[in-house]
N, C-alpha and C positions, 0 to 999 in steps of 0.2 A: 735529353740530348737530341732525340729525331724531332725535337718540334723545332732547335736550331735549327737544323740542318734541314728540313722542312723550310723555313720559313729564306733559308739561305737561298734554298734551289728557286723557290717563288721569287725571291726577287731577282732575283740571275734573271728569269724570265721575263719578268716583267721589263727587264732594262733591256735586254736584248730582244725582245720581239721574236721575229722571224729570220734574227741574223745570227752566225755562230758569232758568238762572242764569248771567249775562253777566259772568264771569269773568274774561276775555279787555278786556274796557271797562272794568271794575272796573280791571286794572292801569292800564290806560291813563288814568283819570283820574287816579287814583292816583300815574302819571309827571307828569302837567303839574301837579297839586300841587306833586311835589317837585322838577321844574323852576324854575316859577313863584316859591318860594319859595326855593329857593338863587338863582336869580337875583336878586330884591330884596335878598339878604340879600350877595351879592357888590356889589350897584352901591349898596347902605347903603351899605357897609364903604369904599368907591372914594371916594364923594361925603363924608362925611362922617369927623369927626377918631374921632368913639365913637360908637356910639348912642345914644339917647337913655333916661334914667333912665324908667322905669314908676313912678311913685310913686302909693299910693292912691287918687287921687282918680282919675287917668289909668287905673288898671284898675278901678273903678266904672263910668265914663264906659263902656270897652269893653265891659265885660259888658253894661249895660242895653240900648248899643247894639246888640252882636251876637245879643242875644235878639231886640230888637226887629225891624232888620232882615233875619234870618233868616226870621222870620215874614211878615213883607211879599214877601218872595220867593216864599218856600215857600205860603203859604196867602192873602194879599192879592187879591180879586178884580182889582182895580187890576192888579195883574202877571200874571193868567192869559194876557194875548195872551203874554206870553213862553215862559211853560210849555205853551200849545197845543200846540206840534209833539211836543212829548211824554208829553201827558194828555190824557184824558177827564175832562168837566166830569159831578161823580155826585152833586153836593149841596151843600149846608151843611154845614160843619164845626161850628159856633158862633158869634157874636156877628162878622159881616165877617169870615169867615172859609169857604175851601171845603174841598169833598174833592173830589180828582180820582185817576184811578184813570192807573197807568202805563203808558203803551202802548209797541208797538215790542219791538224785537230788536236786542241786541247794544247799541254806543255808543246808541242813542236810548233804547234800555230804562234803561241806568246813568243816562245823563245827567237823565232822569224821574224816577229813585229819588233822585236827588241835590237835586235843584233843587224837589224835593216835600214833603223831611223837611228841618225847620225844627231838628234835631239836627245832619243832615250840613253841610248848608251854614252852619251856625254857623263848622265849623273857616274856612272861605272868607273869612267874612265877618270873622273874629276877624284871621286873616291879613293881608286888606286893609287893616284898622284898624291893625295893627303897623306895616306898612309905611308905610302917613298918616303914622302919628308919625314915622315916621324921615325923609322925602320933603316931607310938608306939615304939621306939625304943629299950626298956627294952625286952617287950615281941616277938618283928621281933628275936630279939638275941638269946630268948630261943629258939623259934620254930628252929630259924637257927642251934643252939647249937643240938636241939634235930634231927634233919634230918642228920647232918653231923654224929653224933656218931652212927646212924643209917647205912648212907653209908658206914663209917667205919666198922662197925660190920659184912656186906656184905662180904667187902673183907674180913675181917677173916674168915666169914661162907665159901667162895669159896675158902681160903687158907686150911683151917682145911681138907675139902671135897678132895680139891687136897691131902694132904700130904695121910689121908687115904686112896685113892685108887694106890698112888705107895707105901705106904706098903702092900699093899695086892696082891699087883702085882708083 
């Protein structure tokens, strides 16, 4: 067993260099992903005869939603007290939107990088939506429904904003 874990630390090393890179919390979230999600995927399969069909409109519905609230996680002033214990507040990002810089070592470091990239926690968020469907499928729709007409409204607020400032210009 210590020549695994031996030969694990060496290569952490070897890939990280001289930079922290939380390797060791990387797996580890990496486990309760695929925990999290054989689990849902075992009490689907328990609770229910099949799954439920994805038909286009159902993966429309999920994509806009999981762009949308990814980004409310990841960059939403609104949700910064969440991200506090593992960010620094360093600006504006864009239009309600911030940058926060990742603080900490090890799990608080990972869990900063994850909860900060509107990429990573897609997979999360895309996940939980699956699971809706299979578990609450009425209400995964609303919320779906209610994020999308959200993201929607974005682009208007940023078209409106644009047309405003080439009238005035």
């Amino acid at each position: 067993m210590n020549a695994v874990v031996d030969t694990a630390r060496r290569q952490a090393q070897e890939y990280a260099g001289e930079e922290d890179r939380p390797l060791g919390s990387y797996l580890g979230t990496l486990g309760v992903y695929a925990l999290t999600t054989a689990t849902m995927a075992l009490l689907g399969r328990r609770l229910r005869d099949r799954p439920p069909a994805i038909g286009l409109a159902d993966l429309a519905l999920m994509t806009v939603t999981t762009h949308k609230a990814s980004r409310v996680i990841a960059k939403d002033p609104v949700t910064s007290p969440l991200r506090a214990p593992f960010t620094r507040y360093s600006g504006t990002a864009g239009p309600s939107e911030l940058s926060e810089e990742v603080r900490g070592k090890g799990v608080r470091h990972a869990v900063g990088e994850l909860i900060t990239c509107p990429f990573c926690t897609a997979q999360w968020v895309a996940t939980a939506y699956a699971a809706g469907l299979v578990f609450a499928p009425q209400a995964t729709r609303l919320a779906g429904a209610t994020m999308t007409a959200v993201a929607g409204s974005d682009w208007l607020q940023l078209g409106y904003a644009r047309l405003q400032r080439a009238a005035e210009g």
